[in-house]
Every structure is written in structure tokens, then in C-alpha cells.
PAVEXDO-579490 format. One record per residue (C-alpha): x, y, z. Coordinates in steps of 0.1 Angstrom, whole numbers, plus 5000, padded with zeros to 4 digits. Layout:
XYZ
...
END
This chain:
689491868456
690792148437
690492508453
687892708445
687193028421
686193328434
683093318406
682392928424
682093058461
679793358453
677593118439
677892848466
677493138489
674393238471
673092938475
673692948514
672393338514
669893268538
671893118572
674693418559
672293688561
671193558594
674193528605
675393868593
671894058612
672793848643
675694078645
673894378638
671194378657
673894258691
675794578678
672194758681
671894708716
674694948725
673295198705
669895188714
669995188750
667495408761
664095308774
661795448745
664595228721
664294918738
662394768705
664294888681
666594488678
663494318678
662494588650
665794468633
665394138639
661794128623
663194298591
665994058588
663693758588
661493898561
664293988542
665593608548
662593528534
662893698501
666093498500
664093188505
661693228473
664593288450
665892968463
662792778459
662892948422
666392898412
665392478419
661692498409
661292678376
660492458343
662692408323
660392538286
660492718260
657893008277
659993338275
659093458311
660293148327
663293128301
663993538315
663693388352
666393158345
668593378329
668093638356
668793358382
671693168363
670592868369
672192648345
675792778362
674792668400
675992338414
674492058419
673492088455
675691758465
678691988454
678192268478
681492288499
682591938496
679291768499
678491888535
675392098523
672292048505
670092378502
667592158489
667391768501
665491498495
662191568478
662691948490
662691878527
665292108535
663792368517
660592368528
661492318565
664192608560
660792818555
658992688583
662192778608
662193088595
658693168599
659192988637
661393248645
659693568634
656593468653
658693418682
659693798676
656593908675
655393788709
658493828725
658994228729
655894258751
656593928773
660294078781
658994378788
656794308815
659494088834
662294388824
664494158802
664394368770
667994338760
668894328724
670993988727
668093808736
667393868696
671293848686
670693468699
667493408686
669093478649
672093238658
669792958670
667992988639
671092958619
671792668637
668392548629
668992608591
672692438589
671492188608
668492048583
670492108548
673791928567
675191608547
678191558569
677991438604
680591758616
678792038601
675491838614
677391848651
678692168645
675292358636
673492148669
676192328688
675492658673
671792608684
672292458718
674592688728
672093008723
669292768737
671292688770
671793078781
667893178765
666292918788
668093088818
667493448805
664393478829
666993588858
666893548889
664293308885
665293018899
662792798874
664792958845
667892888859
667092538870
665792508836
669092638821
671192408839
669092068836
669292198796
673092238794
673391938816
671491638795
672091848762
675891768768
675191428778
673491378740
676191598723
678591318737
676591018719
676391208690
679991228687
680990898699
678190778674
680390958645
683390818654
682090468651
680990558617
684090738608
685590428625
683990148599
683590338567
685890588566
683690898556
681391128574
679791198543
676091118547
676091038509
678990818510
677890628538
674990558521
676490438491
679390268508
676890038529
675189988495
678289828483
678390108454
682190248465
684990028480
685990148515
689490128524
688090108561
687689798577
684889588561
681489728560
679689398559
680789068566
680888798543
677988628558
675588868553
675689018589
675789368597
678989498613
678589588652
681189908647
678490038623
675189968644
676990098673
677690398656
673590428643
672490348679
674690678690
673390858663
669990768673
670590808711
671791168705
669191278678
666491138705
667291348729
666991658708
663791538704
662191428730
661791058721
660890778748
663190738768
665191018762
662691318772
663291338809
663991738805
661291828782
658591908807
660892098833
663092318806
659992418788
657792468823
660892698835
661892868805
660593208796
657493068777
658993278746
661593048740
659492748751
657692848716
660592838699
661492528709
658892338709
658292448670
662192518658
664192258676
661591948664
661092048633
664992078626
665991748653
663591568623
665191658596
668591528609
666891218619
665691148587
668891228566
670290968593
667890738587
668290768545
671990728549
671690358568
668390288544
670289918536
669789888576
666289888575
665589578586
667189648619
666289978624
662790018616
661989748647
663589968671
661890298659
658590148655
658990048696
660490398705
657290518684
654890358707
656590418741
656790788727
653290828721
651690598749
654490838778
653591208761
649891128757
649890968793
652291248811
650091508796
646591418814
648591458844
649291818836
647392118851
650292358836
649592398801
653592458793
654092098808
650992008789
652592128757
655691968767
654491628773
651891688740
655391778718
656291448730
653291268721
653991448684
657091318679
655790938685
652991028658
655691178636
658090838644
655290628626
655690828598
658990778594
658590318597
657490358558
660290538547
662190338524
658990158510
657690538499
659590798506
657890998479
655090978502
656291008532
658791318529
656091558515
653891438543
656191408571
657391818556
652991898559
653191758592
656191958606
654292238594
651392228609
652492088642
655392418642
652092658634
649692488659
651792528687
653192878676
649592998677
648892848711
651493048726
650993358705
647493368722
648793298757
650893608749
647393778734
645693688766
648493768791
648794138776
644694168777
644994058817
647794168830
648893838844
650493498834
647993268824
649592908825
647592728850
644392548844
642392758870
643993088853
641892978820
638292998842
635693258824
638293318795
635193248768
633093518786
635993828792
637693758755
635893528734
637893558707
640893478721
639193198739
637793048703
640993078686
642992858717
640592648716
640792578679
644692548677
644392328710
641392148686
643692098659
646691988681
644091698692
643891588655
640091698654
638491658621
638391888600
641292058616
644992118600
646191898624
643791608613
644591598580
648591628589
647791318607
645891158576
648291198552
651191058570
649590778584
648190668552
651790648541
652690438568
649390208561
650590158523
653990088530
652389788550
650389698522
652889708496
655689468519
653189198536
656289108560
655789508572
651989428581
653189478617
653189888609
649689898604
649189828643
651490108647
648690328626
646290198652
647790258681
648590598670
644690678668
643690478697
646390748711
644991018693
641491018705
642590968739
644891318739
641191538734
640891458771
643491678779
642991958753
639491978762
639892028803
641692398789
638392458761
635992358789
637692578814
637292898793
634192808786
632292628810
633992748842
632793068860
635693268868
636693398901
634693658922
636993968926
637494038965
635794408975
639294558982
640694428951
640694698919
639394528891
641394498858
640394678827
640694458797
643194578772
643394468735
646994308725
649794518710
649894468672
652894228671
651293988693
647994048672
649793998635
651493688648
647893548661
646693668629
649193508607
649293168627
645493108627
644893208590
647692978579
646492688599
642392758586
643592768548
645892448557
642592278571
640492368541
643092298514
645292048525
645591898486
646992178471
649492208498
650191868501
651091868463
653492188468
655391988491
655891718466
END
């Protein structure tokens, strides 16, 4: 490959502007913190950290313009061009040897790269007041919040294993000391260590997964790998497939390490062991971001996986379709357990991921249909949960105490209704309750799954994957419900005589806008779910 222009890596780095800029405010704002030391500046990096997102996101719409502006003869749009010089950008395969795709396939890297980005500034909002209260304001609890997010952002638009490895690093790495920021609490630092522990373990089938695949085709090109298992290129590797027809063991090998690693990123059956007690001990701040950032990105990177070893299908789609149901059938079972609602949440992102695994079983069938929906549903799961905690921040400011266990949640309805109402509607949606965001999230992808079936009659099996999946559904209300009837339906407890009772306050206005923003976003997504299902196509 020749050496780049200076004129060629402005516009590749154009193109990448938005993880840059991140990166670039992540330095800032951990510069910030020795500047701003004071008490009365304590807010100041989460002040720059809030700007910088929203000016990430400025970034992000001339993305989405530069690849989504007809190409006619109207002046206005022919201006737009122009002013974006679009006919001079790349295609995106060509961005720095083919390891990034700003865009990828059917825009699901550009659509998820808004949904991180919006994960992360409603994290920011919640998070000043929370650290506060526990005295761990420090600016690079921001400064690592940015970087995970960059991670997050490399990590979905990655087309080569090592950048994908090297971007799970960059957010793992941030993760690992956030989930042990709450010191000395020993629940945070349990939770860091049982993090940095397993995540290593993963990070070491990941790689040994890449080897295989460097190992028997030569490339680490996601692209390539695809087209060389295709029989499109000639590999001067040892043979892909043998003459016979079967599948070479270095290369399933390699796919089961893949799949090993990406699973326990994401909390799949069995691989979710640390879910409930990393985002039970973590401050409940980053449990947020984790449970919305880390799954919506650990997706992504399954699915350009999965699209690179789409001639594997027929072995693959098996073992997901099992992982699928043990995924749903342990999350949806773990969480009735659950009188915490952060291990409730835990064992409900769990559940999620199974719902989101049958999805994926009619990929190659219709991926036209399944990528927009599978983006919706990424969505709305990242906003659902987002909104939970933003109220459990709300409600925790409004009483002056940390409201996580099922008795804490008694009388709720009566001393702040509103609150109460909006919990229980994103708890509502979470369940999949018609005519929530969160039921038609589940519609659309499963209808996908249920044509796929149709269209192959020797996939028929999937449609009992469909079923299971609402059997499971209905089943997870249970547990939603015991928190709704709580509020509602449960006096809360008498105040002793020589206790001072607590004066309500109202929320500070970050934790309001970012309650605000999440509920509004998730009621127009429940009343139009076609529009928005046709801008992610």
C-alpha cells in the first residue's frame, strides 16, 4: 500500500473526527482536574465533558450527511455536497488499510456510534450528583468515561480483528479502574477485581481465537476473511476448505474463540458469571454505562464476526440459537430471584442479550431486516435502561438515600409520583409491554427471525426460538412488576419518634434533563416506531 498524502489523512481523519475529538477532550478535561481543584470547581470536567459530547454529536450528523445525501439535481443538496466534498471521500473499506468502517453494514455503525454517544452523556448527567454525595468528584473519573467511549466507537466501526482487540482494550481498561472507583468500598473493589480478573480471561480467547484465523487464512481483515472463505481470493495459507466439502477445524476453532471472547463481553449463557456481582458493586453510574455502552458495542462486534464467517452458517447458527435459549431461560430465571434491582438489571441485561441472539439466527436469510431492527433494538434497550437509572439517581437526590433494594421502593407512588410513574414505565417497557418502545423493539426483530424461517423451511426450527423468546417474555413482568407494585401498592415505613423526617427535595437539573431526555425518546419511539424503523434502514 502506497503512503499516504497529507490531503488523504485529513480526510480519513475527518471521517474518524468523532473517536479523535473524544479522544482529544479526554485529555482536556484530565488536564482540567489540576486546574479546577477547588470545591465550588469540582463540576467544571463534567461541564467539559458534557460540551464535548454535544459537540461529538455535531460531528456525528455531518457524518450521517456526508453518506446519506441524494445524489439529484436539487441545488440545496448539490450545495451540501459540495460543502461536504463528498465525491473526494473514500470508500469507507479504504479507511487506513481496511481496518475502519465509519459506516457498516446497512449503517450499523453509524447509528450505534450515536447511540454510544448519547450512552455516555446521560451517564454525565447523573454522575456529578452521585459522586458527590460519596466524595469521589475527581475529574478522571470523566477523562475515563471519554476513553471508554472511544473504545466503544473503534470498537463497532473495527474491520480488523487488532484494531477490534485493541479498542476492547481501550474500553476494558477504563472499565476495570471505574468499577473500583467507589473506594474503600470493598463491593467496588471486589467488583473491580472479579472485572479485571474474567475480562482477562476473555481478552485471552479473543486473541488465541485471532491467531487461529490469522493461522488458516492468512488475514485479519474481516473483509478478506469473508471473501477468502467464499472462495473469492486464493489464500496462500494453508487450505481454507478441504476438498470434501468440510470445514477446516483451525478455522472453527478460531470462530469458537472469537465467539467465547465476544460472549463474555456480553453476558451470554454461560459466560455471564460476573455480570450480577460487577454491576451490584460498581458505583451504579458506571453500572449505567455498562449495561447500555458495553452491549450495544459487544453486538456490533459480534455481528461483524458473524458476517465475516456468513459461509459458516450452517454450523454456527445451531450453536447460537442454543446459547440464545440458555441466555434467556438463566437471565429471565436469575432475575426473579433478585431483591436488588442492580442485580435485577444485571440478570434482565442478560435476558436481553438472549432476546437480541434470536435476532441475530436470521441473519444471513435477511440481513436487510435484521440489521435495522437489531440497530432499533440496541436503541431502545440502551435508553430503557439509561432511564431506569437516571430515575434511581432522580429519586436518590429527592431522598437522601440509596434506593436499590426492593423494600427501599415502598410508598415511592405516594412521596414522588412522578418519579414512581416514569420507573415504572421504563421498567414496563423493559418487560416488552404493549404498546411500549420496548414491545415494538421486540416485534420487529422477531418478525425477522420468523421470516427467515419461512423463507428456508430447513430453518423452521427458529420459529420455536421466537416462541420461547415470548413464553420468556411474559414470564420477565413478574419481576418488573414486584418494583411497580412496591411503589405503588406498599405502605412505606413509619418514621421512629426520634428520627427527623426528610424533606423531599426536587432533582438537580442534570439528573432532570437526562430523565427528561430518556423518557421523551423512548414515548416518541413507542408511538412512532415506523418512521424510525425506516431511518434505520
Amino acid at each position: 500500500m502506497p503512503p499516504m498524502s497529507l490531503q488523504e489523512l485529513g480526510t480519513m481523519a475527518r471521517l474518524m473526527s468523532m473517536p479523535i475529538f473524544l479522544a482529544f477532550v479526554g485529555l482536556v478535561v484530565l488536564l482540567s482536574d489540576l486546574i479546577f481543584n477547588r470545591d465550588d470547581e469540582r463540576r467544571w470536567p463534567a461541564y467539559l465533558t458534557i460540551a464535548g459530547l454535544i459537540g461529538s454529536l455535531f460531528l456525528w450528523v455531518q457524518s450521517w450527511l456526508v453518506y446519506n445525501l441524494p445524489e439529484t439535481d436539487n441545488a440545496f443538496f448539490a450545495k451540501a455536497r459540495e460543502l461536504l466534498r463528498v465525491e473526494a471521500l473514500p470508500q469507507p473499506e479504504l479507511l487506513f488499510g481496511g481496518m475502519y468502517d465509519p459506516v457498516g453494514f446497512f449503517k450499523l455503525t453509524l447509528l450505534c456510534n450515536l447511540i454510544i454517544v448519547i450512552v455516555a452523556l446521560v451517564v454525565t448527567l447523573i454522575a456529578p450528583g452521585y459522586l458527590e454525595r460519596r466524595d469521589l468528584q475527581r475529574g478522571e473519573f470523566y477523562a475515563l468515561l471519554l476513553f471508554a467511549t472511544v473504545g466503544l466507537i473503534l470498537m463497532v466501526g473495527s474491520t480488523h480483528l487488532i484494531l477490534t482487540f485493541l479498542a476492547l482494550e481501550l474500553l476494558s481498561i477504563p472499565l476495570y479502574i471505574l468499577a473500583g472507583f467507589a473506594r474503600p468500598d470493598l463491593r467496588s473493589e471486589e467488583s473491580a477485581l472479579k472485572y479485571f480478573l474474567l475480562g482477562s480471561f476473555a481478552s485471552a480467547f479473543l486473541l488465541y481465537g485471532i491467531a487461529l484465523v490469522y493461522g488458516a487464512t492468512g488475514t485479519m481483515n474481516l473483509y478478506e476473511i469473508r471473501a477468502i472463505l467464499a472462495g473469492d481470493i486464493q489464500s496462500g495459507a494453508p487450505q481454507i476448505l478441504l476438498v470434501n466439502g468440510q470445514n477446516n477445524l483451525m478455522v472453527l476453532g478460531g470462530l469458537t474463540m472469537l465467539l467465547v471472547g465476544v460472549g463474555f463481553k456480553i453476558s451470554l449463557v454461560p459466560f455471564h458469571q460476573w455480570t450480577p456481582d460487577v454491576y451490584e458493586g460498581a458505583p451504579t453510574v458506571v453500572t449505567a454505562f455498562m449495561v447500555a455502552g458495553t452491549k450495544v458495542a459487544g453486538f456490533v462486534m459480534l455481528v461483524n464476526i458473524l458476517v465475516a464467517f456468513i459461509v459458516l452458517y450452517e454450523w454456527w447458527w445451531p450453536l447460537i440459537a442454543i446459547i440464545a435459549v440458555l441466555t434467556m431461560l438463566v437471565g429471565n430465571i436469575g432475575a426473579i430471584r433478585q431483591r436488588n434491582i442492580k442485580r435485577m438489571l444485571a440478570y434482565s441485561s442478560i435476558a436481553h442479550a438472549g432476546y437480541m441472539l434470536v435476532g441475530l439466527v436470521g441473519l444471513p436469510v435477511f440481513p436487510n431486516i435484521i440489521l435495522p431492527t437489531l440497530s432499533l433494538y440496541l436503541g431502545v434497550y440502551a435508553l430503557m435502561n439509561l432511564g431506569a437509572f437516571a430515575v434511581l439517581m432522580a429519586l436518590e437526590e429527592a431522598t437522601d438515600r440509596e434506593i436499590v433494594e426492593l423494600e427501599d421502593f415502598a410508598g415511592l407512588g405516594r412521596a414522588h409520583p412522578v418519579l414512581a410513574l416514569l420507573l415504572g414505565f421504563f421498567l414496563l417497557s423493559l418487560a416488552g409491554f404493549p404498546p411500549t418502545a420496548g414491545y415494538f423493539a421486540k416485534f420487529f426483530l422477531f418478525t425477522g427471525t420468523i421470516l427467515s424461517a419461512q423463507r428456508d423451511p430447513s430453518l423452521a426450527l427458529q420459529q420455536w426460538l421466537v416462541v420461547a423468546a415470548v413464553v420468556l417474555s411474559v414470564i420477565s413482568l413478574f419481576y418488573y412488576a414486584r418494583y411497580i407494585i412496591a411503589m405503588f401498592m406498599t405502605a412505606a415505613p413509619a418514621v421512629e419518634d426520634d428520627e427527623e423526617e426528610f424533606e423531599p427535595e426536587r432533582p438537580s437539573w442534570m439528573v432532570g434533563t437526562a430523565v427528561a431526555v430518556t423518557a421523551m425518546l423512548v414515548l416518541l419511539i413507542g408511538l412512532f416506531p415506523n418512521p424510525l424503523l425506516a431511518l434505520f434502514q
